[in-house]
C-alpha positions in Angstrom: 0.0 0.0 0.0 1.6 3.5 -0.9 2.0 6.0 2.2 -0.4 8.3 0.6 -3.7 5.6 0.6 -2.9 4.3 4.3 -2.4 8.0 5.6 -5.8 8.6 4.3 -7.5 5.7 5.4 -5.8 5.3 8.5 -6.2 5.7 11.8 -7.3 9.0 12.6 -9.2 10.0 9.4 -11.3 12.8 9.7 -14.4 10.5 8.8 -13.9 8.0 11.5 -15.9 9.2 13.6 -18.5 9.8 11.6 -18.6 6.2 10.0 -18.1 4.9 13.4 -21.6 6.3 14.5 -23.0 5.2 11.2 -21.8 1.5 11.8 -23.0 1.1 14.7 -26.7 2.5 13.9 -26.9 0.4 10.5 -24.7 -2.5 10.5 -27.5 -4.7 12.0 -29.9 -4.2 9.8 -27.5 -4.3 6.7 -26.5 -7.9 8.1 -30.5 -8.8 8.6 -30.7 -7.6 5.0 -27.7 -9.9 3.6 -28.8 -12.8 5.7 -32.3 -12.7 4.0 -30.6 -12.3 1.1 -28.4 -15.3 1.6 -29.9 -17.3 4.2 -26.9 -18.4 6.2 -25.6 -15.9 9.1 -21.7 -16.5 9.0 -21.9 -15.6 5.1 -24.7 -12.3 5.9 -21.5 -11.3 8.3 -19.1 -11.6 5.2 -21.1 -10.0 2.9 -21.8 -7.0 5.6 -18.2 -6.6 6.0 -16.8 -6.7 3.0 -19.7 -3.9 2.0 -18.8 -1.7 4.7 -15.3 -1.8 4.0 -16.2 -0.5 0.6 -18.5 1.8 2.0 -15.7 3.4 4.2 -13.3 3.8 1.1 -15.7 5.5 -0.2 -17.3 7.6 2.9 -14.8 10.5 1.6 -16.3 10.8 -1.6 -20.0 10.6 -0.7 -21.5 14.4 -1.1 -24.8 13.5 0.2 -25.0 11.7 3.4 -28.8 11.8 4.2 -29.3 9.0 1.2 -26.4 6.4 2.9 -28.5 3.6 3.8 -29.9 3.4 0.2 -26.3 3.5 -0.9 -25.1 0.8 2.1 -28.3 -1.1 1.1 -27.2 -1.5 -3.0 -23.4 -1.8 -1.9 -24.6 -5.4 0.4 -26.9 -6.1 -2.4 -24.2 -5.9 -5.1 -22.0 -7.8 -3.0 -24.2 -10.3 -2.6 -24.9 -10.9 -6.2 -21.3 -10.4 -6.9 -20.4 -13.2 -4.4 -23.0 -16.0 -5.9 -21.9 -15.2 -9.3 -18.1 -16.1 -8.2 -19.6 -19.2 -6.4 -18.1 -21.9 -8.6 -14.4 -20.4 -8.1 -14.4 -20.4 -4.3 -15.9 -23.8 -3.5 -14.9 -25.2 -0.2 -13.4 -28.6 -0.3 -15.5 -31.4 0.4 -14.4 -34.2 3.1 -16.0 -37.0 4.9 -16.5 -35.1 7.9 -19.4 -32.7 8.8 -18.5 -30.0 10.4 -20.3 -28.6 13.5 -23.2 -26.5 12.7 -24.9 -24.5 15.0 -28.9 -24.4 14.8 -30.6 -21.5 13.6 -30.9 -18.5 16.0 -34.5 -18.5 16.7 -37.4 -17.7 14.5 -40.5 -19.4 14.7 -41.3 -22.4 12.2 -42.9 -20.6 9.8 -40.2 -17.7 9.3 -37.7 -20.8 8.7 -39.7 -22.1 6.8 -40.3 -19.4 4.6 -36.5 -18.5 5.0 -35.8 -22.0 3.7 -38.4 -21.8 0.6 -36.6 -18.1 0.0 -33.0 -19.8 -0.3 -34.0 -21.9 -3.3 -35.2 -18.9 -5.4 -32.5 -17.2 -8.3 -30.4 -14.6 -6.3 -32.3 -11.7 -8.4 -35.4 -12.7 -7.6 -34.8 -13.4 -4.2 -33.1 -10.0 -3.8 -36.4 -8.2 -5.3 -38.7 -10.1 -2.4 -36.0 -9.0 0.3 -36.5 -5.6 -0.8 -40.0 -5.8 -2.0 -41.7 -7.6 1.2 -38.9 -7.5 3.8 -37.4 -4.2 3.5 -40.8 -2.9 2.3 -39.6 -0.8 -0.8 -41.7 0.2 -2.9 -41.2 -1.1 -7.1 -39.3 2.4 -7.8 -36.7 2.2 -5.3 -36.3 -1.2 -5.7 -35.5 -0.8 -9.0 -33.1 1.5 -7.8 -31.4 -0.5 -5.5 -30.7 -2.9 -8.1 -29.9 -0.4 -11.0 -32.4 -2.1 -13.2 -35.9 -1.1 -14.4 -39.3 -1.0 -12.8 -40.9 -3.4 -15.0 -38.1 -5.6 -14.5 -38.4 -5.3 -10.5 -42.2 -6.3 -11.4 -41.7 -9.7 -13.4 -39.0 -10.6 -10.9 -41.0 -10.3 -8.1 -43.8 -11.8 -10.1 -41.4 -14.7 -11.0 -39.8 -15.0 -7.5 -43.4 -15.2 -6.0 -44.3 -17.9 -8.3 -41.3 -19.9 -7.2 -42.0 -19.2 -3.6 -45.4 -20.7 -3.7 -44.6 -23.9 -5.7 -41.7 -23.7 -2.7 -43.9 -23.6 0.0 -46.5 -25.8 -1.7 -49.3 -26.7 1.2 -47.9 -24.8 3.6 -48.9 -21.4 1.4 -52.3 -21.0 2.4 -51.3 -21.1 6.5 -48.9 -18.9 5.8 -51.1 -16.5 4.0 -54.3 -16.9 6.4 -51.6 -16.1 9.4 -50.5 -13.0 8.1 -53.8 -11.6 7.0 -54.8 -12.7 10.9 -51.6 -10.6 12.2 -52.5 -7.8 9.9 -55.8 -7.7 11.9 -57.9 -8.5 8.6 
């Protein structure tokens, strides 16, 4: 690294501070997002970090800080598509021993099971419902998010629905009467 990069990202950079207080208001939720996205928590922490890092190299340059978390929100989205795309070069080794796994943190059965029927769906589509239904965006700026259109947002999450009903298969209908009972309908 030249002296000139680490003395401005070092310690000490003017911006520290303010990406500090930043981090800790957002990284949560950024990792709640990636972990929808990708269904598995150590990989949501990956993803997380390796978009903040890029968000910090590029905290200096940002001129409008009042639209961050969209920003944050396509750099973990990005990343995330960016990661399954490189999938097939980064393949862990296979052996005959498991490895320990440890459960999923909470959630009640039908949020892992919908989080289950959500990890078989195509990484665009899946990252439309996250936005769509999770992060409750509306069609414009999720089409933002992604840097695509709106119709495109609209057959995707058209498609992506599809998929997650044929997914869930019976267990659609419970799901759907127990929402439209917790939305007090």
């Amino acid at each position: 690294m030249s002296p000139s990069r680490s003395s401005k990202t070092g310690t000490g950079s003017p911006w520290d501070g303010e990406f500090a207080r930043y981090f800790d208001e957002r990284a949560h939720s950024l990792r709640a997002t990636a972990y929808l996205l990708c269904g598995d928590w150590h990989q949501a922490e990956d993803i997380t970090q390796a978009a903040l890092l890029k968000l910090y190299l590029a905290w200096p340059r940002l001129s409008r800080h009042d639209a961050l978390d969209g920003y944050a929100r396509k750099i973990v989205l990005r990343t995330f598509l960016s990661e399954h795309r490189r999938v097939w070069r980064k393949r862990e080794k296979l052996t005959d021993a498991l490895p320990d796994v440890p459960g999923e943190a909470g959630g009640t059965e039908q949020e892992m099971l919908v989080r289950h029927a959500l990890s078989g769906i195509a990484p665009k589509q899946r990252a439309v419902l996250v936005l769509r239904y999770f992060e409750d965006l509306g069609v414009e700026e999720t089409a933002a998010a992604l840097g695509c259109s709106t119709g495109n947002v609209k057959s995707q999450a058209a498609r992506g629905l599809a998929t997650l009903r044929k997914r869930l298969g019976p267990h659609f209908s419970e799901l759907a009467l127990s929402g439209a009972h917790d939305d007090g309908r």
